[in-house]
Steps between C-alpha positions, in 0.01 A plus 500: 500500500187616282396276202438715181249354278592772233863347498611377171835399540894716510454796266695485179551805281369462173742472161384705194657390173734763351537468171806787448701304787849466302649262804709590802676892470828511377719834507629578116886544471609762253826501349751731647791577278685680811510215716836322553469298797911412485552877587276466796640459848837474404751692780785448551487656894264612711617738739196578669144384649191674601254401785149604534411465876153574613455551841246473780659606807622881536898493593569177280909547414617375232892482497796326437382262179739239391417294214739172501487145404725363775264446856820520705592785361191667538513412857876639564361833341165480770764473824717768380218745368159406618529378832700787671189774345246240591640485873489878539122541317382257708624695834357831322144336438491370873612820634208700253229236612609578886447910443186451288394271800607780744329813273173285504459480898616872483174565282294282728607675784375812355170384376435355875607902620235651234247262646547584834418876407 
């Protein structure tokens, strides 16, 4: 390492009085006659939910959504619904990758042909 001569020590920004500083920024509340926060968020049932699901991969599926508080439950409702679809989209992804596998060697096969010519 270098020596610098010229070095006067960790640099430290400098403070400039302010003399209209009123202290640390506070938002100002207005009164609202309108609001009634006891008439807020009061329901009785809620018969529905909404998701927003962002995805990243193309052919994400989104299906069969149980909300629940019980895990066992939950887990009954997986064996009898998710499972049996899951087993057969499984087969049907294996089965794609194998044909895209077999259309790609087709292509090579062609591009070695065009080369030849």
């Amino acid at each position: 390492m270098i020596d610098n001569k010229a070095f006067k020590g960790e640099w430290k920004a400098k403070r400039i009085d302010n003399p209209a500083y009123k202290g640390e920024w506070k938002a100002t509340e207005t009164s609202n006659p309108d609001y009634a926060p006891s008439t807020y968020a009061k329901y009785e049932n809620i018969h529905g939910i909404g998701f927003e699901l962002w995805t990243v991969n193309n052919g994400s599926i989104f299906d069969n959504i149980l909300v629940t508080d019980s895990w066992e439950h939950a887990k009954e409702v997986a064996e009898q619904t998710w499972k049996k679809t899951a087993d057969g989209e499984k087969a049907a992804k294996e089965e794609w990758e194998k044909s895209k596998k077999g259309d790609e060697k087709k292509d090579e096969k062609k591009d070695e042909k065009k080369e030849e010519l």
